[in-house]
N, C-alpha and C positions, 0 to 999 in steps of 0.2 A: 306489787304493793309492799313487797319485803315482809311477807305473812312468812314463807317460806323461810327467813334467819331464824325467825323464832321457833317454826314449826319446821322443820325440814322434812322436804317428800321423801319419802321411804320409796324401794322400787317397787313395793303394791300401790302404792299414789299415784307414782308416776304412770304404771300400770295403767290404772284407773283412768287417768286425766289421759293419757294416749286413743284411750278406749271411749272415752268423751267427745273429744278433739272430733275424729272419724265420723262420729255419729252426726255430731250437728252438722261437721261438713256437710255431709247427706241432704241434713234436714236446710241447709240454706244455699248449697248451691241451687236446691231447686225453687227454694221462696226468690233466689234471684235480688235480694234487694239487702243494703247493709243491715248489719243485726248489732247494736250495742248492747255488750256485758254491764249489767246492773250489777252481778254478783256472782263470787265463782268460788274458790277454796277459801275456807269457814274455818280452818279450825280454833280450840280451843275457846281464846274469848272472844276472839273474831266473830263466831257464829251465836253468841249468847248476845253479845251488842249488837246484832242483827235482828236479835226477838226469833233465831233457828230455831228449832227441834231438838232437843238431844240426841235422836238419829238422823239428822238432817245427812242426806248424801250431799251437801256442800262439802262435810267435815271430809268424807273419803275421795275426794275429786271425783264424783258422780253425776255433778249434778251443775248446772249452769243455770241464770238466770240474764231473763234479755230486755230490753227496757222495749212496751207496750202500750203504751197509751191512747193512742189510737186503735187498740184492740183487731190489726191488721195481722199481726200473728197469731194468734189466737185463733182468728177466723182461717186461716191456713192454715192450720195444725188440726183443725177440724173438718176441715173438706179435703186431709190426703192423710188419713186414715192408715192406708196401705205402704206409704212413706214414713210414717213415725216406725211403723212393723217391720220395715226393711233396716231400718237406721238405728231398730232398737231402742227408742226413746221412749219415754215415758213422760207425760203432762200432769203438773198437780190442778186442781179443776180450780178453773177459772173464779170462782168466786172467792178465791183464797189469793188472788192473785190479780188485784185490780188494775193495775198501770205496769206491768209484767208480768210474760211467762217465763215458766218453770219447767225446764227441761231435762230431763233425768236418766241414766243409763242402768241403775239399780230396778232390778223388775220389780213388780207389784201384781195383786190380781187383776189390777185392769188399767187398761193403756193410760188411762183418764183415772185420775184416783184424789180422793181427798186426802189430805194429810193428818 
């Protein structure tokens, strides 16, 4: 989306976004079915016209979102529990996130977290 001319990835970005990539891979070869990007690297005003966080891990290539509306991911990311814990991923909770999830490589205290 040419976020990157403006913003250019730094090798901790890339870092980062490598380290993302791997993870969802995880989490969707096993959901088995296509997964569209709603939203991915945030920085600057990218992620302020988004209505992000000011620590939003969009900004550090952390953090993926996937388009949900049928609330089928959601419901898979909550019945393989021990898959999000392998793949390292982190979930912003569902209520924050009504027609997408939010998938995250930046830990938290808990798998499932409010923002």
């Amino acid at each position: 989306m040419g976020r990157d001319a403006e913003f250019p990835l730094t090798p901790e970005l890339e870092g980062n976004l490598a380290k993302l990539l791997a993870a969802v891979n995880i989490f969707r070869a096993a959901y088995g079915i296509p997964m569209i990007v709603s939203s991915g690297y945030r920085p600057g005003h990218f992620n302020t016209d988004a209505g992000g966080a000011g620590n939003s891990a969009h900004k550090t290539c952390e953090a993926c979102d996937f388009h949900d509306s049928d609330g089928k991911l959601k419901a898979f990311a909550k019945e393989n529990i021990p898959l999000l814990e392998q793949a390292g991923l982190y979930v912003e909770d569902f209520k924050s996130t009504p027609t997408w999830i939010h998938l995250q490589i930046r830990p938290t205290m808990y798998r499932f977290f409010k923002p």
